[in-house]
C-alpha positions as CSV (number, residue, x, y, z in Angstrom):
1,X,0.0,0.0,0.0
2,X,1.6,3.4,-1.3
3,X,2.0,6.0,1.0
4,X,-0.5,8.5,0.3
5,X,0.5,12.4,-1.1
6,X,-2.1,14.8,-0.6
7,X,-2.6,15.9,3.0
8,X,-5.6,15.4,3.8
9,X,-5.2,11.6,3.1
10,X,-2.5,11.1,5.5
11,X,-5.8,11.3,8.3
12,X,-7.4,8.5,9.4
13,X,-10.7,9.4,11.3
14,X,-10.9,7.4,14.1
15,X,-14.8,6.6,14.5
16,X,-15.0,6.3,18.4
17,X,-18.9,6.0,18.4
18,X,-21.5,3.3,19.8
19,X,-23.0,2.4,16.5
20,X,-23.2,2.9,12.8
21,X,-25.8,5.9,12.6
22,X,-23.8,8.0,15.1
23,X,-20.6,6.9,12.5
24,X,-22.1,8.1,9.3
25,X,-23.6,11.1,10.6
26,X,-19.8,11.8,11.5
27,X,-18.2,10.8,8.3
28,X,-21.4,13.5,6.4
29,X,-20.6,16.0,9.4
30,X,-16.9,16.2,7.7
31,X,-18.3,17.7,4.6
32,X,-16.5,15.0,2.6
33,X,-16.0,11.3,3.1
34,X,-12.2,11.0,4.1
35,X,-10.2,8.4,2.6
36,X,-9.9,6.5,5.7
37,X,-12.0,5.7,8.6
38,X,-10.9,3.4,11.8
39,X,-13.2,1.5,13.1
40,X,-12.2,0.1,16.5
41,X,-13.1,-2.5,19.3
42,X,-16.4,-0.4,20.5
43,X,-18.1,0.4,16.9
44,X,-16.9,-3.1,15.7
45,X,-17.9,-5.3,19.5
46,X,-21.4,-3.2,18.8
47,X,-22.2,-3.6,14.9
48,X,-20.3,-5.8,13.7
49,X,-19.4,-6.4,9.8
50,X,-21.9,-4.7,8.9
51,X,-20.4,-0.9,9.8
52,X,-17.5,-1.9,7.7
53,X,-19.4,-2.0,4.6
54,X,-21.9,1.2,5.9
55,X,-18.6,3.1,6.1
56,X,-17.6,2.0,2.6
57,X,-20.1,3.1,1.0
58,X,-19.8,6.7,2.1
59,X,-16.5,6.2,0.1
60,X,-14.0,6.0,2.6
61,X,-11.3,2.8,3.1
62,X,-11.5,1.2,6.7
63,X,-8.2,0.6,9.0
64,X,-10.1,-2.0,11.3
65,X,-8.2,-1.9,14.5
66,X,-8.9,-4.5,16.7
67,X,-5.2,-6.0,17.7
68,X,-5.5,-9.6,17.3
69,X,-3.3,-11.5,19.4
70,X,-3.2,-15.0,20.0
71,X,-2.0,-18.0,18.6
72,X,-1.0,-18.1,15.3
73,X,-3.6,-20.5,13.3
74,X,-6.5,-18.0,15.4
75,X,-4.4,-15.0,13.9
76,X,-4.0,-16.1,10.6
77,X,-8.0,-16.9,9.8
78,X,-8.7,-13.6,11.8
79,X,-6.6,-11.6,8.9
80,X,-8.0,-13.9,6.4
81,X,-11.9,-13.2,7.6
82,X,-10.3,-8.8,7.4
83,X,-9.3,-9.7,3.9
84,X,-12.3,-10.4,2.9
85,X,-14.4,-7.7,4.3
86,X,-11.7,-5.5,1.6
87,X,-10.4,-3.4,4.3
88,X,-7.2,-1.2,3.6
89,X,-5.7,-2.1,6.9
90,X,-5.8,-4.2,10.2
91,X,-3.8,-4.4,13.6
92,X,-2.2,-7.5,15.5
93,X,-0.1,-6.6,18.2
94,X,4.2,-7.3,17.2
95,X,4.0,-8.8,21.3
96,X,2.1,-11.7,19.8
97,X,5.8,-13.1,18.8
98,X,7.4,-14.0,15.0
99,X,5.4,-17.1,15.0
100,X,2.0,-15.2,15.6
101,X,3.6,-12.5,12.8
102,X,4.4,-14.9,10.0
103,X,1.7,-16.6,10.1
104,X,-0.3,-13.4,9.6
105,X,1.7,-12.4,6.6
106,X,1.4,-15.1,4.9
107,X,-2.5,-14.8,5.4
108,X,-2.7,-11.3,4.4
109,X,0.0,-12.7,0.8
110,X,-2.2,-12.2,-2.4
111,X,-5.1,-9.7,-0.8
112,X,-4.6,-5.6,-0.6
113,X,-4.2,-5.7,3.3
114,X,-1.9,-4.0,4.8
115,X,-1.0,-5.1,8.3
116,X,0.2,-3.3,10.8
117,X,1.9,-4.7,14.0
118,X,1.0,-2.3,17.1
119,X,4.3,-1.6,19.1
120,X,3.6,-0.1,22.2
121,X,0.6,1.8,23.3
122,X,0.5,5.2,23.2
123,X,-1.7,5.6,26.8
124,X,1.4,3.8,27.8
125,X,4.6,5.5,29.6
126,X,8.0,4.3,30.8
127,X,6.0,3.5,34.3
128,X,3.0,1.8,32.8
129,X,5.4,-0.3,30.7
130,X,7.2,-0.9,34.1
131,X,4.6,-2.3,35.9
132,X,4.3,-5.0,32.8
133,X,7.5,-6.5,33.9
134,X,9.3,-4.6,31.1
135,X,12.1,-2.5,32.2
136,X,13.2,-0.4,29.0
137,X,12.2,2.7,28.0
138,X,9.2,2.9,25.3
139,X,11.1,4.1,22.5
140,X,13.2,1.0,23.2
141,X,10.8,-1.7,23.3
142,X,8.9,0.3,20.4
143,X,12.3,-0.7,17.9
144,X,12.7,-3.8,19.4
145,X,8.9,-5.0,18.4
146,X,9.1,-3.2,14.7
147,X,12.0,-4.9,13.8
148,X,11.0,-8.0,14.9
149,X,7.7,-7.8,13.3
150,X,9.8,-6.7,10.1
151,X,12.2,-9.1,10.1
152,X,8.8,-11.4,10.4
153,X,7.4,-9.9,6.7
154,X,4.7,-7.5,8.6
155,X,5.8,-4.0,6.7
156,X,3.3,-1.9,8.4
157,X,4.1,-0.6,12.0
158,X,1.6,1.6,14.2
159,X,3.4,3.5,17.2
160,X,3.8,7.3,18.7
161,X,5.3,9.7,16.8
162,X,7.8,10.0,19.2
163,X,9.5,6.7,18.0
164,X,8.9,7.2,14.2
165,X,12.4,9.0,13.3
166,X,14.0,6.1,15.4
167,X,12.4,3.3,13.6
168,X,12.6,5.4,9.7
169,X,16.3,5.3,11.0
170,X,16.9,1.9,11.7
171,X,14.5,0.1,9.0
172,X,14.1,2.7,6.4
173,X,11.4,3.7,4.3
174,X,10.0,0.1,3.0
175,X,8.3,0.5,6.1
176,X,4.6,2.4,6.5
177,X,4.0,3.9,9.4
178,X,1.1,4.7,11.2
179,X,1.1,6.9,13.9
180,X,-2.2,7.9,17.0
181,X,-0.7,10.1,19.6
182,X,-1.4,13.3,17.9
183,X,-3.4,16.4,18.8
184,X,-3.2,19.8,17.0
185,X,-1.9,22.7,19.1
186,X,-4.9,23.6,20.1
187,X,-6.4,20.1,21.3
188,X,-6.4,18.4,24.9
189,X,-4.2,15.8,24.8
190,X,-6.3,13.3,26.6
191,X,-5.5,9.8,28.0
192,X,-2.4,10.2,25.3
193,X,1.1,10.1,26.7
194,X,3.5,10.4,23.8
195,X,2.3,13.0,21.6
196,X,3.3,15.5,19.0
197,X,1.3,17.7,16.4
198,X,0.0,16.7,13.2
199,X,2.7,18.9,11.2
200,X,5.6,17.3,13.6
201,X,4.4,13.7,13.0
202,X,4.5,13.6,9.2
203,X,7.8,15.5,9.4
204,X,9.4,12.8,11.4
205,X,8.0,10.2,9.2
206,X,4.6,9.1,9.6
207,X,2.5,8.3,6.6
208,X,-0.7,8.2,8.4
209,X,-2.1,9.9,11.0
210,X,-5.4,9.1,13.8
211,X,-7.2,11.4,15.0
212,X,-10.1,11.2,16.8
213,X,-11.5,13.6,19.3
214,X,-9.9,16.8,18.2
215,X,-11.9,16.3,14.9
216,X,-15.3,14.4,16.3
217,X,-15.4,16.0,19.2
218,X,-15.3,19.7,17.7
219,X,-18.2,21.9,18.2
220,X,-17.7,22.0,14.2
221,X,-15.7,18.4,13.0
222,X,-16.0,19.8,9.3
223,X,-13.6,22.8,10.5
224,X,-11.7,20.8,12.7
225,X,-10.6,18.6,9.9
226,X,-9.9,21.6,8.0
227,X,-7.7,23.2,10.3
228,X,-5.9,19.6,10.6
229,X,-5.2,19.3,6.9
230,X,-4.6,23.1,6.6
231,X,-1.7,22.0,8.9
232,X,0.2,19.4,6.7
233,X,-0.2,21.6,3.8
């Protein structure tokens, strides 16, 4: 999947909503479908497969992000099943070990997925890592878990933008990267701990960008998003 060009691509709308009315009615609310929508564990738990295709047919491409992780033949039908549906991208989490990753890849070989392998969290901190048992700092545990899920054929990564010039450093630009953890200037950052601004994360590296409540929750989302993409320009 080519990294996209024009700004207002690189944002994926995360669709952080109860059900599939209150998601369309955001996606029209934008003034124009955006080219990606992420549908997570609530919208996806509530609705089912069914949002996926509502979603598509506004015109936007889905990133479903529900983070599979568990044993590799479970994995590897669970990608199969997100192939089918023709979503542009799905999550399993790099933790999950090579095993768990291979197995996905070679799922996801002939379709138009692109997988991404979730790093570390970004509501997570050195001490919330810590009390996991895992003693290195984020950033280092972030490059550990890309380049294993790397060396394992997964060439998408999702993590902070804190850690993207790190990982664009160490395994190049092969790699696409998708990146939450950002909030304009003038937007709360909210249970996020590694942040940075729209305009700082594609300058590191990012290719994609989520963003959630700064657009959806705007008293206006349709200038919200503006102001975003008026940002990367």
């Amino acid at each position: 999947m080519k990294a996209p060009s024009r700004p207002q691509d690189k944002i994926i709308i995360a669709l952080d909503v109860p059900d599939t009315d209150s998601a369309l009615r955001l996606i029209d609310a934008l003034g124009e479908a955006p080219a990606l929508c992420k549908i997570g564990l609530e919208l996806f738990t509530s609705q089912g497969p069914s949002v996926v295709k509502a979603v598509q047919s506004r015109g936007s491409r889905v990133f479903l992000d529900l983070k599979f992780h568990d044993i590799p033949n479970t994995v590897a039908h669970a990608v199969k099943s997100a192939a089918r549906l023709g979503v542009a991208m799905t999550t399993l989490h790099a933790s999950g070990g090579p095993v768990m990753l291979e197995a996905a890849a070679k799922a996801a070989e002939g379709s138009d997925l692109l997988l991404l392998a979730v790093t570390v969290l970004t509501s997570m901190d050195s001490a919330q890592l810590g009390s996991t048992g895992i003693s290195v700092e984020p950033k280092d545990q972030v490059l550990r878990l890309a380049t294993l899920a790397f060396s394992a054929g997964i060439v998408g990564i999702v993590c902070s933008p804190l850690e993207v010039t790190t990982i664009r450093g160490s395994l190049g630009n092969n790699l696409r990267i998708v990146t939450p953890g950002v909030r304009p200037t003038w937007a709360a950052a909210g249970d996020q701990k590694r942040v940075m601004t729209p305009a700082e994360a594609v300058q590191a590296g990012s290719d994609w960008l989520v963003i959630g409540r700064p657009i959806t929750a705007a008293q206006s989302p349709k200038e919200a998003y503006a102001k975003v993409v008026a940002e990367l320009i």
